[in-house]
C-alpha positions in Angstrom: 8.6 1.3 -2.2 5.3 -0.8 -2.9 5.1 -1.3 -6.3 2.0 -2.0 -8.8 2.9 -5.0 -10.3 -0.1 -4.9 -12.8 2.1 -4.8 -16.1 2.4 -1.2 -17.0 1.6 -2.0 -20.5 -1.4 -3.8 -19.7 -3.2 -0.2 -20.1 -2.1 0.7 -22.9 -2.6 -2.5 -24.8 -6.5 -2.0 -23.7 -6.6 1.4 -25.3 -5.0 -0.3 -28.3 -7.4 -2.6 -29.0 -10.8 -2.3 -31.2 -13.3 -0.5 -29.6 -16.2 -3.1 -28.4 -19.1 -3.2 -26.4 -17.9 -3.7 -22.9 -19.9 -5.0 -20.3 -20.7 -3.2 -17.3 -20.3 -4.3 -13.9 -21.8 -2.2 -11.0 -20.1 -2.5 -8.0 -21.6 -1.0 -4.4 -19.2 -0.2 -1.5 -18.6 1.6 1.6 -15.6 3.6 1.0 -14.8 7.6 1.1 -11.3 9.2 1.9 -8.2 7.6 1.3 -9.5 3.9 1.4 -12.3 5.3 -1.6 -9.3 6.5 -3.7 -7.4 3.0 -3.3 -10.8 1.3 -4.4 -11.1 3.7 -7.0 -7.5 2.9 -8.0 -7.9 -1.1 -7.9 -11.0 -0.5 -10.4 -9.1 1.6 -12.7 -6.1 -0.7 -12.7 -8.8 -3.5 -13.6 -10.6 -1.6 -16.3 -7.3 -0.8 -17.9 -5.9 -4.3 -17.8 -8.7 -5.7 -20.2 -11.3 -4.5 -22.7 -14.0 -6.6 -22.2 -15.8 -5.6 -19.1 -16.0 -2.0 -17.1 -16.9 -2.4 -13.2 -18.6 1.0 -12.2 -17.8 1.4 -8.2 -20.4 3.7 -6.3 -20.3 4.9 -3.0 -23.0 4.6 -0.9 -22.7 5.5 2.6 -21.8 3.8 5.2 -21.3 0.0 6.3 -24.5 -0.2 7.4 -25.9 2.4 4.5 -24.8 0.5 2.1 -26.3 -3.0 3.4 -29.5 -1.3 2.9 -29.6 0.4 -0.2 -28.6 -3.6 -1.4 -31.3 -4.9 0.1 -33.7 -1.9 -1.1 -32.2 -2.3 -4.7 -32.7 -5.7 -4.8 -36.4 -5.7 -3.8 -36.9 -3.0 -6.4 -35.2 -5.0 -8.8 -32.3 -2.6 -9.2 -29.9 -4.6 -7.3 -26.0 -3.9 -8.5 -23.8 -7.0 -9.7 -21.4 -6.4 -6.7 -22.4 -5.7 -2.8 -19.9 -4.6 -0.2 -21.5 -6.1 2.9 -19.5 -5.8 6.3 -19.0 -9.1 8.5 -22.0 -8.8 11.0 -24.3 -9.2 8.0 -22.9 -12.3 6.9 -26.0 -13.9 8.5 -28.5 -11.7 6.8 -26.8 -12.3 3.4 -26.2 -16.2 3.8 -30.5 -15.8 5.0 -31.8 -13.8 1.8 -32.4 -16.7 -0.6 -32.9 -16.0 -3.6 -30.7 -12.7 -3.2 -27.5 -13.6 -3.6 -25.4 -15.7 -6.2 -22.3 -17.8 -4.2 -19.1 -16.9 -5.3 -18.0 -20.5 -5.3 -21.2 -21.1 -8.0 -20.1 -17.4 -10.1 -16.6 -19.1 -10.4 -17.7 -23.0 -11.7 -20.4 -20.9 -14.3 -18.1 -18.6 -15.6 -15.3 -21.5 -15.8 -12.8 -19.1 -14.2 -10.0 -20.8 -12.0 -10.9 -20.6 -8.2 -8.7 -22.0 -5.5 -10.3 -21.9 -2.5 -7.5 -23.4 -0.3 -5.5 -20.3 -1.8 -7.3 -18.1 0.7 -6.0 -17.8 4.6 -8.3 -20.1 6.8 -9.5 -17.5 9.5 -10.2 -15.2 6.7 -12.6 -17.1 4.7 -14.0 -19.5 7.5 -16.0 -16.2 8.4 -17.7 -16.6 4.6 -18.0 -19.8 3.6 -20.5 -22.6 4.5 -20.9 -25.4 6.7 -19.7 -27.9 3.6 -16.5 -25.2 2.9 -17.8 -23.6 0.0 -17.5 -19.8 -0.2 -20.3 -17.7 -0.3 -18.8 -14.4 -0.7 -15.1 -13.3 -1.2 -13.0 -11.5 1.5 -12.4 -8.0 0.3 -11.1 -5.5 2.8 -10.3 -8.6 6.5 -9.0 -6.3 9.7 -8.4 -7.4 13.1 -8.0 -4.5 15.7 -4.2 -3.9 17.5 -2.8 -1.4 19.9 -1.4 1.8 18.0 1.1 3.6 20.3 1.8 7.5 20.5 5.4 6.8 21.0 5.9 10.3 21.5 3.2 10.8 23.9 5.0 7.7 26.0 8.1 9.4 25.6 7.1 13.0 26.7 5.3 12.0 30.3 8.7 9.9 31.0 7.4 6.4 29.8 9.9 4.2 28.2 8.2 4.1 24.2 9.4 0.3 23.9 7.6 -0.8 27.3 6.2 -4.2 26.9 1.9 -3.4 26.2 1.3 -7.2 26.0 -1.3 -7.4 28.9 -4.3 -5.5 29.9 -2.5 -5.2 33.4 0.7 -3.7 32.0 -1.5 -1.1 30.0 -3.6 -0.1 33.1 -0.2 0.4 34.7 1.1 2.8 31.7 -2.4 4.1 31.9 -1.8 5.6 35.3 1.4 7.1 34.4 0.0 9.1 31.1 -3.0 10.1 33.6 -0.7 11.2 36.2 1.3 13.1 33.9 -1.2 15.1 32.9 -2.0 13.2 29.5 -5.6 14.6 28.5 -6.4 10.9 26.6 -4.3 8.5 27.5 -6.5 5.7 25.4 -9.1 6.1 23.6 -11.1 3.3 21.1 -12.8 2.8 17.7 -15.8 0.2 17.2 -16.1 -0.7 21.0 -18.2 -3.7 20.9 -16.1 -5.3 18.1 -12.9 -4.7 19.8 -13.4 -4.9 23.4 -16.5 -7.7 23.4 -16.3 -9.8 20.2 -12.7 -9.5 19.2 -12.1 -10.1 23.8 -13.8 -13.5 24.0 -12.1 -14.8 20.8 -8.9 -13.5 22.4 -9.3 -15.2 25.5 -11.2 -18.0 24.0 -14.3 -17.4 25.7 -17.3 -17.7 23.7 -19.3 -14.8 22.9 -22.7 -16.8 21.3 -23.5 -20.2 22.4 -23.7 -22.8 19.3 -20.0 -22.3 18.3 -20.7 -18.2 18.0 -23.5 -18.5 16.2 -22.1 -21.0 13.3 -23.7 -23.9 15.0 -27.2 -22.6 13.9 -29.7 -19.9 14.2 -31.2 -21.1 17.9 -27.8 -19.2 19.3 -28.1 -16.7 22.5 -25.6 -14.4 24.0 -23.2 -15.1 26.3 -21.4 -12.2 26.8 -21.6 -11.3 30.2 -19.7 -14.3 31.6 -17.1 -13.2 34.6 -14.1 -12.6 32.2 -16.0 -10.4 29.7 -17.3 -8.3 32.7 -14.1 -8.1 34.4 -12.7 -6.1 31.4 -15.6 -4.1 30.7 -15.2 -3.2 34.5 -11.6 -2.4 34.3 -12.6 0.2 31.1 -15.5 1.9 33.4 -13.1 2.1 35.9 -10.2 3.9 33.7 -13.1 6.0 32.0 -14.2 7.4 35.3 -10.8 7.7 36.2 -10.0 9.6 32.7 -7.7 7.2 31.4 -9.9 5.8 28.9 -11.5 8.7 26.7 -14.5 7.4 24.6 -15.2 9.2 21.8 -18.1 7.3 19.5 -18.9 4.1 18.7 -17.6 4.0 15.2 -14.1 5.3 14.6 -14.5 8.9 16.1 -11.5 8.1 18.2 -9.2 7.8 15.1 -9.2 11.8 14.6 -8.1 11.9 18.4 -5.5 9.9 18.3 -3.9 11.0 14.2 -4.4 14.5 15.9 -1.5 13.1 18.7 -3.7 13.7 21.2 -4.3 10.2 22.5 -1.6 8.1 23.7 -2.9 4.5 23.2 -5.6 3.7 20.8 -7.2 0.5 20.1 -8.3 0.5 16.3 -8.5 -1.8 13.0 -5.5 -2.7 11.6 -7.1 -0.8 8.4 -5.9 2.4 10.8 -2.4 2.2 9.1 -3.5 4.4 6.2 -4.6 6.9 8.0 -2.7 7.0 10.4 0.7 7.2 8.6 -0.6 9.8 6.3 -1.9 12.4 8.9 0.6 11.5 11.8 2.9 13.6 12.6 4.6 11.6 15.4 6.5 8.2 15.9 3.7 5.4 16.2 3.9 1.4 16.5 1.1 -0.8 16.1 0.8 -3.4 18.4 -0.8 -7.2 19.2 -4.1 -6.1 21.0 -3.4 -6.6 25.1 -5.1 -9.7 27.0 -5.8 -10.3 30.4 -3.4 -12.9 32.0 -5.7 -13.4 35.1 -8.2 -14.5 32.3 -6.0 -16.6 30.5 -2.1 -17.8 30.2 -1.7 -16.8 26.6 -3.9 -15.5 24.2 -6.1 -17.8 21.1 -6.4 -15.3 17.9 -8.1 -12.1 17.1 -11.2 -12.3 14.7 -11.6 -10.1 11.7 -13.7 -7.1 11.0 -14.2 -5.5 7.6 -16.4 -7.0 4.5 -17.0 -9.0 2.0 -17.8 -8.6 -1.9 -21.4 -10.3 -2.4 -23.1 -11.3 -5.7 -26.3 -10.5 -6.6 -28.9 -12.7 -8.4 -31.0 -11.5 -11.4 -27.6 -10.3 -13.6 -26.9 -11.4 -17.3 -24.2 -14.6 -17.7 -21.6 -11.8 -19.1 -22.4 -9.3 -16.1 -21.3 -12.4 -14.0 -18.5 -13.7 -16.2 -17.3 -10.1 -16.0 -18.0 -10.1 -11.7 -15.2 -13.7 -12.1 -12.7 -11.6 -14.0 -12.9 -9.0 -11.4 -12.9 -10.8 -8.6 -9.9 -13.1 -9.5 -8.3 -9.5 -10.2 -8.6 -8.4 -6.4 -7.5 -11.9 -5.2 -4.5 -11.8 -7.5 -1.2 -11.6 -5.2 0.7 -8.4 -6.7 -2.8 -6.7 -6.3 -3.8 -8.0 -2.9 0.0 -7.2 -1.8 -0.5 -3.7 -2.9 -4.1 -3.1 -0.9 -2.4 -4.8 1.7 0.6 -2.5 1.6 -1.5 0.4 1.5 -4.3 0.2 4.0 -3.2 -1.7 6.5 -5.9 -4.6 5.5 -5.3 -8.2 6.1 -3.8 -9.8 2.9 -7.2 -12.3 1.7 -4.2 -15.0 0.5 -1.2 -16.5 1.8 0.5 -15.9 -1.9 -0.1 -11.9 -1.2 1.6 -12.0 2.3 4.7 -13.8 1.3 5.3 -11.4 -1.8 4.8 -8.8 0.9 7.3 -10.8 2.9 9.7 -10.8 -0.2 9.3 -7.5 -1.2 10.8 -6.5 2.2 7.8 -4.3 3.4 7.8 -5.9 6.4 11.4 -5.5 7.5 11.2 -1.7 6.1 7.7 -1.3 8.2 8.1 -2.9 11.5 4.3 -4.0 13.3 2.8 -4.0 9.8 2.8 -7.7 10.3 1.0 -7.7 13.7 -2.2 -8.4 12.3 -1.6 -11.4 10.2 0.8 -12.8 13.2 -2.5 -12.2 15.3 -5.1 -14.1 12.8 -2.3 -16.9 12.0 -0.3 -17.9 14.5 -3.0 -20.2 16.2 -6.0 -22.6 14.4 -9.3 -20.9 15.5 -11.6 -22.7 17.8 -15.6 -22.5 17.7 -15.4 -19.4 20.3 -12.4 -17.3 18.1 -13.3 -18.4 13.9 -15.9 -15.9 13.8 -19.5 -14.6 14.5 -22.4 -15.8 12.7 -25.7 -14.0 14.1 -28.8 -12.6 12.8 -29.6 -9.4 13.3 -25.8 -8.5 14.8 -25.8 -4.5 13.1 -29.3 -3.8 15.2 -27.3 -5.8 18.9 -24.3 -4.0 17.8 -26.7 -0.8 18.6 -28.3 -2.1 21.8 -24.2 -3.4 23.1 -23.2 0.7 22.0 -26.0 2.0 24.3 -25.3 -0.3 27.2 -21.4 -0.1 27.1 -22.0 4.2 26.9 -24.2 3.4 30.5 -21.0 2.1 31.8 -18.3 4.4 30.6 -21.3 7.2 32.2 -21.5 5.4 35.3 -25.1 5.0 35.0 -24.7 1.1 35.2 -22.3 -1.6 36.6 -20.5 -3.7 33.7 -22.8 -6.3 35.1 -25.6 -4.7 34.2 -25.1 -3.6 31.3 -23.4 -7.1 29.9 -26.8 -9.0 31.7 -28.8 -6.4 29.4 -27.3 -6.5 26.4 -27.8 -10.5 26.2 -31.5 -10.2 27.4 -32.1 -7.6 24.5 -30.3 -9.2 21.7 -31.7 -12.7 22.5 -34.7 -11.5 21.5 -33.8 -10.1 18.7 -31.8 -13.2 17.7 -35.4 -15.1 18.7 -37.1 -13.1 16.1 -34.6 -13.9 13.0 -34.5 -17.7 14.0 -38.4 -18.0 13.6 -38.0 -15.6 10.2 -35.5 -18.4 9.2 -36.3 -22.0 9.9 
């Protein structure tokens, strides 16, 4: 049903024309299976469509993998034109002077038209700077939901359309599936991003003092308040209880639940593509549960994914040809289609409202969650975003103190009160690296 809506003659017009130097444009990113062959598709599409310029996309590793072969690249002086750089190293980007080239300054040089207002406000608030001025464009913007094994409701005598709004009616559905037998009645990808960052923007509780970081580098922790422990509680309970299955602290969890073995799953929005290619059951995707002991309803998720980053030290055609591309991607028939096909937040308001008018919405019920989620409330300084330094490294200490609690080696308390003490100081250490 999704169309391309790249003119179909736009490739073949390319091939007709005189052969001429093209200049290349090497592009980094983070993407294998079917997200890779969309990527790989969008660059194609782009390279067709024109004869002047040829981006070269390479895959190298990932999220964090590919951060650093950027930063090792650029200190060798073998830094590509384009970096895929995922949200928690905002900070480190917007820190490297002299490393990176703002978009907003690639657009004015290359005199290419650039709209920043196009762009949906708690998308690019996460990448631009204090004065509004966007330092790297949005390229693949998620925000984690509910996905529902409708089957797996259905089977252990659960209504599949039972309201999932709350954390307390999910606890109650979770005792059912467990009581039934279910093996995995939830299970979760990216735990700290979902149940820690993307909870306190939820519930409009601040994660980071200094408005989450955005305020400036002299930020701490503050994610062990009473509301942030209560749920991380709640989840040691269920997983000593076998309700809540953890699998990994990346997206192990996904194969569980595409496999129909898990009944609930908490996951990225960017789960639809896999999801509806491997499963083989009814699913729905959700708006991600909230406590209403913490709060009467909730503020708006925050988004996970990454953003395309230019590289200093490249030729004024490698970056004319970085404006061309870019404007591509942000085009609405393309962002509609990447969109459409990954489950992906659309970067402009243009791309959702063809997606509106094309009827994918109506003909793919939930598919809207996500943007509803991001849209339907103006963030505040606790839910527009994270800015910290360091956040990849206290992403890894948060993994090994949440695993203490789903272990029972710790008390959600515990844990949380660790976490912040050991981040702090690694935030300490970037803020005296960057005054």
């Amino acid at each position: 049903m999704v169309k391309n809506f790249l003119l179909a003659g736009v490739s073949t017009m390319a091939f007709a024309a005189p052969a001429l130097a093209q200049t290349e444009v090497e592009f980094w990113h983070a993407f294998t299976g079917r997200l890779g062959e969309l990527v790989a598709e969008q660059v194609e599409t782009f390279n067709n469509s024109q004869s002047d310029y040829t981006v070269v996309a390479t895959h190298k590793g990932n999220y964090s993998e590919t951060l650093n072969a950027g930063i090792a690249a650029f200190r060798a002086g073998e830094q590509p034109d384009i970096l895929m750089v995922f949200e928690v190293g905002t900070a480190t980007m917007m820190a490297a002077q002299g490393a990176i080239k703002p978009v907003y300054e690639v657009m004015a040089d290359a005199g290419a038209e650039f709209d920043q207002d196009a762009y949906i406000g708690s998308v690019k608030g996460y990448y631009t700077s204090s004065d509004g001025e966007m330092l790297s464009l949005p390229f693949n913007s998620s925000t984690p939901v509910l996905w529902v094994n409708r089957n797996k409701l259905q089977e252990a005598g659960i209504d599949p359309n039972t309201d999932l709004s709350t954390w307390e009616q999910v606890g109650d559905v979770l005792t059912q599936l467990k009581d039934e037998g279910v093996d995995c009645p939830m299970t979760t990808a990216w735990q700290s991003w979902i149940h820690l960052e993307n909870f306190s923007a939820y519930h409009d509780t601040p994660f980071a003092t200094k408005a989450n970081g955005f305020g400036g580098v002299d930020t701490e922790l503050a994610l062990n308040s009473a509301a942030q422990v209560a749920h991380i509680s709640a989840m040691g309970d269920w997983a000593k209880d076998g309700k809540f299955i953890y699998a990994g602290r990346r997206n192990e969890g996904g194969a569980n639940f595409r496999a129909g073995e898990c009944a609930l799953f908490t996951e990225s929005s960017a789960g639809y593509a896999g999801i509806k290619a491997e499963a083989e059951f009814d699913f729905d995707v959700r708006p991600l549960p909230y406590w209403k002991a913490v709060a009467d309803e909730p503020q708006n998720t925050i988004i996970g994914g990454a953003s395309l980053w230019v590289m200093e030290g490249q030729s004024d055609e490698e970056y004319k040809g970085v404006a061309a591309f870019l404007n591509f991607l942000s085009s609405p028939e393309i962002q509609a289609k990447w969109h459409q096909d990954t489950g992906y937040l659309p970067i402009t308001k243009a791309a959702a409202d063809l997606t509106r008018e094309q009827g994918f919405y109506d003909a793919n019920p939930g598919t809207d969650t996500a943007v509803i989620q991001m849209t339907a409330k103006a963030p505040t300084d606790n839910s527009k975003g994270l800015r910290l330094g360091s956040f990849d490294q206290i992403r890894g200490i948060i993994d090994e103190e949440l695993e203490a609690v789903w272990s029972g080696d710790k008390s959600a308390q515990e844990a949380l009160d660790s976490a912040k003490e050991r981040g702090d100081q690694l935030l300490r250490r970037f803020e005296q690296a960057n005054r």
